[in-house]
C-alpha positions as CSV (number, residue, x, y, z in Angstrom):
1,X,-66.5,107.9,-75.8
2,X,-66.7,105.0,-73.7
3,X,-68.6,104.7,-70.1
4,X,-66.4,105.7,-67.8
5,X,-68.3,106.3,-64.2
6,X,-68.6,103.9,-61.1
7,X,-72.1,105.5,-60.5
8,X,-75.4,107.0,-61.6
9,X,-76.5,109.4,-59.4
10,X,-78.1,112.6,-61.0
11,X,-78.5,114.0,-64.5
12,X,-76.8,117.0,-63.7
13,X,-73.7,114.8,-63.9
14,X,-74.1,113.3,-67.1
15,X,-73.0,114.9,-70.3
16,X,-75.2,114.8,-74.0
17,X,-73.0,111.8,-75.2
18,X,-73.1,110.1,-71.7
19,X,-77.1,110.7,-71.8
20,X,-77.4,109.4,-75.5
21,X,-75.3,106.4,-74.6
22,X,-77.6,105.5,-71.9
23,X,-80.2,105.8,-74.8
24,X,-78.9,104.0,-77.1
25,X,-77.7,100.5,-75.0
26,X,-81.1,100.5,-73.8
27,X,-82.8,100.6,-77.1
28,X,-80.7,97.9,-77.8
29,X,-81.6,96.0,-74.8
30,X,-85.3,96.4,-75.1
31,X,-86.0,93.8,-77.3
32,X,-84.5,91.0,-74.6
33,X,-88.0,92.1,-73.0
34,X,-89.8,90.3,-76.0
35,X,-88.3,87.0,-76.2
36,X,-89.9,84.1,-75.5
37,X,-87.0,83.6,-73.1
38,X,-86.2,87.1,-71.3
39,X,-83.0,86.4,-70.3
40,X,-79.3,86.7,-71.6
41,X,-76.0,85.9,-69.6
42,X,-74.3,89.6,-69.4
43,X,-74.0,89.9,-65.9
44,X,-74.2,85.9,-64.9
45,X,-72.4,86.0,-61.3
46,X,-72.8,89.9,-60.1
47,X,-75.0,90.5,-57.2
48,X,-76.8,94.0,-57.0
49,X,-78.2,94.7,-53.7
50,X,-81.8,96.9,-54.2
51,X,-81.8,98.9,-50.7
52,X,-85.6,100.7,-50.9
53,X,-86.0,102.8,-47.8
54,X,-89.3,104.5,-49.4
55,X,-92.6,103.5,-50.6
56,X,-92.2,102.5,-54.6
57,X,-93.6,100.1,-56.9
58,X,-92.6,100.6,-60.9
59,X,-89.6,101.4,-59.4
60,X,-88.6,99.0,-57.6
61,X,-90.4,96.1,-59.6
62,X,-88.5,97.6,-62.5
63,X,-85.0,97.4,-60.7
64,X,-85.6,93.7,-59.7
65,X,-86.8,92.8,-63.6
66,X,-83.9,94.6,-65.4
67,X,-81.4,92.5,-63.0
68,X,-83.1,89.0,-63.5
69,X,-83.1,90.2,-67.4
70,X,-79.4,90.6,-67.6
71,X,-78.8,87.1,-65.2
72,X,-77.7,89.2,-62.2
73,X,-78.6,88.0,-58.8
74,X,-80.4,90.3,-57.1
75,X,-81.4,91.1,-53.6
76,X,-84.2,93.0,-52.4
77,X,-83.7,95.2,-48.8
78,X,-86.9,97.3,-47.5
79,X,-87.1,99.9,-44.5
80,X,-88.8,97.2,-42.4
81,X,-86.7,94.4,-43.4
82,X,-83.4,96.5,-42.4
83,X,-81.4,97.5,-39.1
84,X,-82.3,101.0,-39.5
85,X,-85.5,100.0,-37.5
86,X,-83.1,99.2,-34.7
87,X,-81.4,102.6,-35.2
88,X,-78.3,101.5,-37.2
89,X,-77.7,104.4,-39.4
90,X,-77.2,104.5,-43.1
91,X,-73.8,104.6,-43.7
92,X,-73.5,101.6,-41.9
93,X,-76.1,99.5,-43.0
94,X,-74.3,100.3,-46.8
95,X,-70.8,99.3,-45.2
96,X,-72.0,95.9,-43.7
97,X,-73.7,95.3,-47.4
98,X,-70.2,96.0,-48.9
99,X,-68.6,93.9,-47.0
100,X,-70.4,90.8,-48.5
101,X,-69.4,92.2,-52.1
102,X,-72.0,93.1,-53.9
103,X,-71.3,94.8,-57.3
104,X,-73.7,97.4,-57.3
105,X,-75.8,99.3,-54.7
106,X,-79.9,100.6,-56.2
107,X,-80.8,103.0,-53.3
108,X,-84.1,104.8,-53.0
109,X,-84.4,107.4,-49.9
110,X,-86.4,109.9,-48.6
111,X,-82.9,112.1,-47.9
112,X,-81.8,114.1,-50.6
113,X,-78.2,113.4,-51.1
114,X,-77.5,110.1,-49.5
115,X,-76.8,107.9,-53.3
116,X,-74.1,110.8,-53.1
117,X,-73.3,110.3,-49.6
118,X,-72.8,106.4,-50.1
119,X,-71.1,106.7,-53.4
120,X,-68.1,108.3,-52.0
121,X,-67.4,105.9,-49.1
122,X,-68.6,102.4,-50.8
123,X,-66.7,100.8,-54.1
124,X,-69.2,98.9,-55.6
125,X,-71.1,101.0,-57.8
126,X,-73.9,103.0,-56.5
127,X,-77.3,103.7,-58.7
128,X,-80.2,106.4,-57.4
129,X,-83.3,104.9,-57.8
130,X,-85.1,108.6,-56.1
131,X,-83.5,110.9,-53.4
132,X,-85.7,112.6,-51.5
133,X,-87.0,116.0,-53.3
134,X,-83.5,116.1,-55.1
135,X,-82.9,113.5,-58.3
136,X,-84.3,110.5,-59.9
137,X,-82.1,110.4,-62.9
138,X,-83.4,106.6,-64.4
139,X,-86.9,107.8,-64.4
140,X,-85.6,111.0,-66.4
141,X,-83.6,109.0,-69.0
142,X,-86.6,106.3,-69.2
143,X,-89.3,109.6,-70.1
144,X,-86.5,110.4,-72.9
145,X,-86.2,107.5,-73.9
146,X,-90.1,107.2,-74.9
147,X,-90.0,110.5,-76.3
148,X,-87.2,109.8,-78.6
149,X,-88.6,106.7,-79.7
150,X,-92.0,108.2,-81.1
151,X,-90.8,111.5,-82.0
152,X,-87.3,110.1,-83.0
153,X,-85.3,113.2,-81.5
154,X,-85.8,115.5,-78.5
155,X,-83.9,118.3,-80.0
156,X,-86.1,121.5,-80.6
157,X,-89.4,119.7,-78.6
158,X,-91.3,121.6,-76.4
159,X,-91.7,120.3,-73.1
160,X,-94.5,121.0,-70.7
161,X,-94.3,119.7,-67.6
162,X,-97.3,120.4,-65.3
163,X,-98.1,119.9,-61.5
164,X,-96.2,119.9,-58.0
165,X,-93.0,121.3,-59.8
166,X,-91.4,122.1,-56.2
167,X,-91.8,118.7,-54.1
168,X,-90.8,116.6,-57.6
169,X,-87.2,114.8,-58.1
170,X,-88.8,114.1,-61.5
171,X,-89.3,117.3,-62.5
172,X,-85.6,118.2,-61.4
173,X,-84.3,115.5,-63.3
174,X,-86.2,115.6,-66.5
175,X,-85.8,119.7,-66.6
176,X,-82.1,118.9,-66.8
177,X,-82.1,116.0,-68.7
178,X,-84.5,117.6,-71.7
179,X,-82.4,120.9,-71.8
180,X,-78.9,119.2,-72.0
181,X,-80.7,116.9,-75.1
182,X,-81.5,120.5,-76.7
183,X,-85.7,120.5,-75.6
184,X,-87.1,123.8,-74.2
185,X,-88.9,123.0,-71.0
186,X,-92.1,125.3,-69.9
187,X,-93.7,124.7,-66.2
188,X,-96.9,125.3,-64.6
189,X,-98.5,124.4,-61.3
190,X,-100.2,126.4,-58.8
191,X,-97.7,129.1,-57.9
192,X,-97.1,127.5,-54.1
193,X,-95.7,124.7,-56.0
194,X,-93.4,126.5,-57.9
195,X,-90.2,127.1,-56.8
196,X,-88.1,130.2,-57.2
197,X,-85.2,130.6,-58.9
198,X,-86.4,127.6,-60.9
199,X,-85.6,129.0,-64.3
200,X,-82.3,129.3,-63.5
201,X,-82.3,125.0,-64.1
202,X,-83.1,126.3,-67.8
203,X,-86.9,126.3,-68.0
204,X,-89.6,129.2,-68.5
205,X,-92.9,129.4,-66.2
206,X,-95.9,129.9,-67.7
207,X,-98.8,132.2,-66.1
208,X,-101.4,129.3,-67.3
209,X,-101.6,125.6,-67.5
210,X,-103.3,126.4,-70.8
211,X,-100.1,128.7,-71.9
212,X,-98.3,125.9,-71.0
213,X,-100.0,123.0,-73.0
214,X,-100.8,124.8,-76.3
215,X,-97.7,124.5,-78.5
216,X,-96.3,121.7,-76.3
217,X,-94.7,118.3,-78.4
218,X,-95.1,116.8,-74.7
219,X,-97.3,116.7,-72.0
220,X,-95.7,115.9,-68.6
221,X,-98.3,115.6,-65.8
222,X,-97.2,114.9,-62.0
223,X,-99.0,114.1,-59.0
224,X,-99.6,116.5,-55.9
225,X,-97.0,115.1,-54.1
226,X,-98.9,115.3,-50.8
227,X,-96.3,113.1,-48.5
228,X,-93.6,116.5,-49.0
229,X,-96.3,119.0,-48.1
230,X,-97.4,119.7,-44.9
231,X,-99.6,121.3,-45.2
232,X,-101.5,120.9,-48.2
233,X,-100.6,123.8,-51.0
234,X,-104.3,124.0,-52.3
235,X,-107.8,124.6,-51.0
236,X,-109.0,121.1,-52.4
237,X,-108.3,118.6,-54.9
238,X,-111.1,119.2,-56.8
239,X,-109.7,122.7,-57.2
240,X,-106.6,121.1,-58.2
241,X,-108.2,119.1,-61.0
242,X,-110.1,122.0,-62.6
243,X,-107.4,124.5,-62.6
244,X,-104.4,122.0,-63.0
245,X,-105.5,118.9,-64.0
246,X,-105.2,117.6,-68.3
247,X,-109.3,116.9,-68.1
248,X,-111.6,116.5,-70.5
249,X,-111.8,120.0,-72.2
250,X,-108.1,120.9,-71.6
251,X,-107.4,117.3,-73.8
252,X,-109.3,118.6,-76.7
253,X,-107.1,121.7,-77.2
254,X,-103.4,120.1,-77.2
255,X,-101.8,119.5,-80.2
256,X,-103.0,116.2,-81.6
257,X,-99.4,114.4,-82.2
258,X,-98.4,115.8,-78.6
259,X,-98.1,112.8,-76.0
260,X,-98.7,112.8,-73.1
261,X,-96.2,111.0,-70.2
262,X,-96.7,110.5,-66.5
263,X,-94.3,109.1,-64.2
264,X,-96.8,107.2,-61.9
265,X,-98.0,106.9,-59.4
266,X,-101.0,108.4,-61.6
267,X,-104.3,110.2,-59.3
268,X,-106.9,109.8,-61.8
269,X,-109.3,112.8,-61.9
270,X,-106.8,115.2,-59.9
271,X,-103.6,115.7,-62.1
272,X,-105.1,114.0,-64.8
273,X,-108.7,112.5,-66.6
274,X,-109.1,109.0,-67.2
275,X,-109.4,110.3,-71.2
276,X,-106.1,111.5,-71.3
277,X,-104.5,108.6,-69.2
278,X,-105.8,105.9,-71.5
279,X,-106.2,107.8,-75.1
280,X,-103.9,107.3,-77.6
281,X,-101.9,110.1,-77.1
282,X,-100.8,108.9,-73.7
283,X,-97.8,106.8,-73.3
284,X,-97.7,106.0,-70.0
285,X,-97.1,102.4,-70.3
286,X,-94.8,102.4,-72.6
287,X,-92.7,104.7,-70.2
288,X,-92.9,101.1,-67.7
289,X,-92.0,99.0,-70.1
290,X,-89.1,101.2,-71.2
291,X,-87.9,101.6,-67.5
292,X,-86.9,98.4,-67.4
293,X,-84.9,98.7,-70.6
294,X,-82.9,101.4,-68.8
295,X,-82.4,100.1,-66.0
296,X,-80.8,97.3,-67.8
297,X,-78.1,99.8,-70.1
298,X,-77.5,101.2,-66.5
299,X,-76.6,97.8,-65.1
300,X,-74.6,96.9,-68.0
301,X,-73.0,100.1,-68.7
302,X,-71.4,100.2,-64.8
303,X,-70.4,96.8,-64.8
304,X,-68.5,97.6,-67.5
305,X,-70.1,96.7,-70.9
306,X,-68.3,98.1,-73.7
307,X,-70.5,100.4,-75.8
308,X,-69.6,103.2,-78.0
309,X,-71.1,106.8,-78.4
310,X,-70.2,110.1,-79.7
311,X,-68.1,112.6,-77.8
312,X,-69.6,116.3,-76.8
């Protein structure tokens, strides 16, 4: 198959040769990051317009590299910087952006839905860079990306994925994006930040963090997501940490190939110990340094880079 879609908006949309496409123009891409040079002419003369109406950094930093990487020009649009201060609304602050032709549209917002929303009414290509509670589908394909790489399939893993399960776009996206790539996804958190109905995405609950963890290929730790609870789900954080967190103890009985992933903003000593962070299990990093190589496949994939994959 070939890439066929204007956007990128959720997982849920993508199929397993779509996903693995993704994967595998952005392992190629990678190693543009460690040239002397990082720069190659694919998308010399396209303007991509980065329109961040909530707080990010990897994110955003991550956009703005991959762009510059591939020669795109790219522009850079915050919440304060924009007319929606002055009470334009969204719709047409994308619509007067349109209108000076940019090729693609990177939109993070706090409203789930609106990439959707702007996708259908805009024709340059729209990318979701985080909807509100709903999707953040390159952060997904970035975490399977460094799983893949060290474990060299995702097929058959286990998956745990522990923490603030209800407030998390990541979790959404990487429970859909795992399962559709064959992995079996278990979840834990405290049970007021688990949502109901949510094995019906594919995943199992476990009672225990502990349950969770023990036969897990992968470690997937979030942050209490404290900005999307009001109010706070838990007597404390340091309740949190003992009963929740990957500490100290809880690192010693995990599988010793199992890695450990975290899509940052990382809380040290709540979700996670600074042993587990920084040991050699953790690839936390890596998972920055490979957001920018899929950021770039995304870029040149919509702008119509010819790459091959394997139909479903």
């Amino acid at each position: 198959m070939t890439w066929t879609k204007k956007d990128l908006l959720d997982i849920d949309s993508l199929s397993r040769a779509e996903i693995s496409l993704i994967l595998d123009t952005a392992a190629g891409l990678k190693e543009i990051s460690e040239r002397p040079i990082k720069k190659v002419p694919t998308l010399k003369g396209k303007t991509i317009v980065l329109l961040f109406l909530e707080a990010s950094t990897r994110t955003r930093v991550s956009f703005d590299i991959a762009a510059k990487r591939l020669s795109a020009d790219s522009i850079s649009i915050s919440a304060a910087s924009s007319s929606i201060i002055k009470g334009e609304t969204l719709i047409d602050t994308a619509k007067n952006i349109e209108a000076m032709r940019p090729d693609m549209l990177v939109i993070r917002h706090s409203a789930a839905g609106s990439p959707h929303l702007l996708a259908g009414r805009l024709s340059c290509g729209v990318v979701n860079a985080g909807d509100g509670m709903h999707a953040h589908p390159t952060q997904a394909l970035l975490d399977m990306m460094s799983v893949r790489e060290v474990k060299k399939q995702i097929a058959g893993l286990n998956i745990a994925i522990i923490g603030d399960i209800a407030h998390s776009r990541v979790a959404r996206s990487n429970i859909t994006g795992f399962t559709r790539m064959g992995a079996h996804v278990r979840l834990a958190g405290p049970p007021t930040m688990i949502p109901a109905g949510i094995e019906r995405m594919g995943a199992s609950v476990a009672g225990t963090v502990d349950e969770a963890v023990e036969d897990a290929d992968v470690i997937m730790m979030l942050r209490i997501q404290k900005e999307r609870q009001k109010p706070f789900l838990m007597p404390s954080e340091r309740e949190y940490a003992a009963r929740y967190g990957l500490n100290s103890a809880r690192l010693k009985r995990i599988r010793p190939d199992a890695l450990i992933l975290h899509p940052g903003p990382v809380n040290r000593g709540v979700e996670i110990s600074p042993e587990a962070a920084d040991g050699p299990q953790s690839i936390i990093l890596d998972q920055v340094t490979n957001g920018v190589a899929i950021r770039m496949a995304v870029f040149y994939l919509l702008a119509g880079g010819v790459r091959h994959a394997d139909s479903d």
